[in-house]
C-alpha positions as CSV (number, residue, x, y, z in Angstrom):
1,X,-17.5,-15.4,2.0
2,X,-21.1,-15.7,3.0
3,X,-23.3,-13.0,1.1
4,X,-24.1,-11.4,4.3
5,X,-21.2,-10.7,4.7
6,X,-20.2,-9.2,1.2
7,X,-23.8,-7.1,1.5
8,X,-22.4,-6.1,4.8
9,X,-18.6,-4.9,3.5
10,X,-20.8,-3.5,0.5
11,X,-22.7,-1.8,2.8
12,X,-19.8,-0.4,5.0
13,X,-18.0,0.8,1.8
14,X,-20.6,2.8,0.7
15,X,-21.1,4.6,4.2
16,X,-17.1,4.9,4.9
17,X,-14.7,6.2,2.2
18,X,-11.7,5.8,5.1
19,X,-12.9,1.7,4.8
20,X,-12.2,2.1,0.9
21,X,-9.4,3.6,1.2
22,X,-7.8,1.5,3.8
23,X,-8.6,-1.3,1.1
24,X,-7.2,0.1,-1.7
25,X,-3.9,0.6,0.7
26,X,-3.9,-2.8,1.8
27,X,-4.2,-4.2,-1.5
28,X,-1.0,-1.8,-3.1
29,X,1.2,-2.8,0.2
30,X,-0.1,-7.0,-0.3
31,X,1.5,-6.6,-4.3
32,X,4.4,-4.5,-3.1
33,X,5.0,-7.4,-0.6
34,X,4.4,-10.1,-2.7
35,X,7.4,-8.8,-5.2
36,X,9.8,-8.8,-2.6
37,X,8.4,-12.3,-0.9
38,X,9.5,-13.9,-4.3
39,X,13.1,-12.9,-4.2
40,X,14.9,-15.3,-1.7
41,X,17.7,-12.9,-0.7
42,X,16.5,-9.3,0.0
43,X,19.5,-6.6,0.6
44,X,19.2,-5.2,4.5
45,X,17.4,-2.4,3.0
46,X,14.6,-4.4,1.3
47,X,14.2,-6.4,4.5
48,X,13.7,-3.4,6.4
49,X,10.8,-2.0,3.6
50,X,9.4,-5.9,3.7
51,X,9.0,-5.5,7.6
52,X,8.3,-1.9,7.3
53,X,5.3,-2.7,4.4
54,X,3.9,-5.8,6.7
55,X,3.5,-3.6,9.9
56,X,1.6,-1.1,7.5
57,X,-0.6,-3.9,6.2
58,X,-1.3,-5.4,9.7
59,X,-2.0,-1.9,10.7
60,X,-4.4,-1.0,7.9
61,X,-6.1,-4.6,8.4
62,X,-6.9,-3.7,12.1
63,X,-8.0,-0.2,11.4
64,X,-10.7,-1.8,8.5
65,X,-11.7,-4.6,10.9
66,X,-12.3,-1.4,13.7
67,X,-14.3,0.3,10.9
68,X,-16.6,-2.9,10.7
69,X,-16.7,-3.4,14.3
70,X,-18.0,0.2,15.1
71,X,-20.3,0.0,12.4
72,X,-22.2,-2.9,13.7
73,X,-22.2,-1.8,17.1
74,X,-23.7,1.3,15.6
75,X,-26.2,-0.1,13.6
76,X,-27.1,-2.5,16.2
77,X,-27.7,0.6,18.8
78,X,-30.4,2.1,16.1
C-alpha cells in the first residue's frame, strides 16, 4: 500500500467511526470464514452461514469503499 494511501485510510478512520467499525466487522466475518474455508465438507447448515458470512463481507467491503469514495469527493469539493 502506497503511504498515501494508508495516511488517507488513517485519515478516513479518524473522521468516520461507521469506517472503523465496518473494519472491525469485516475482519471478525474474514476469521469466521476462514475456519469454515479450512474444513473440506461443511454440513448444509454451515454452507448456508459460509454464503450467508461472504455476502456480509462483500457488503461491508462495498459500504467502506462508499465511505472512501464520499470522502474524497468531499474533500475534493472544499
Amino acid at each position: 500500500m502506497l503511504s498515501e494511501e494508508k495516511e488517507w485510510l488513517d485519515h478516513v478512520r479518524k473522521g468516520n467511526r461507521e469506517f472503523v467499525e465496518l473494519e472491525q466487522h469485516h475482519r471478525r466475518l474474514e476469521r469466521e470464514l476462514n475456519t469454515l474455508v479450512k474444513r473440506r465438507i461443511l454440513p448444509a447448515d454451515e454452507e448456508m452461514r459460509k454464503k450467508t458470512l461472504q455476502k456480509e463481507k462483500l457488503a461491508a467491503k462495498d459500504r467502506m469503499n462508499e465511505i472512501l469514495r464520499q470522502s474524497k469527493l468531499t474533500e475534493a469539493t472544499h
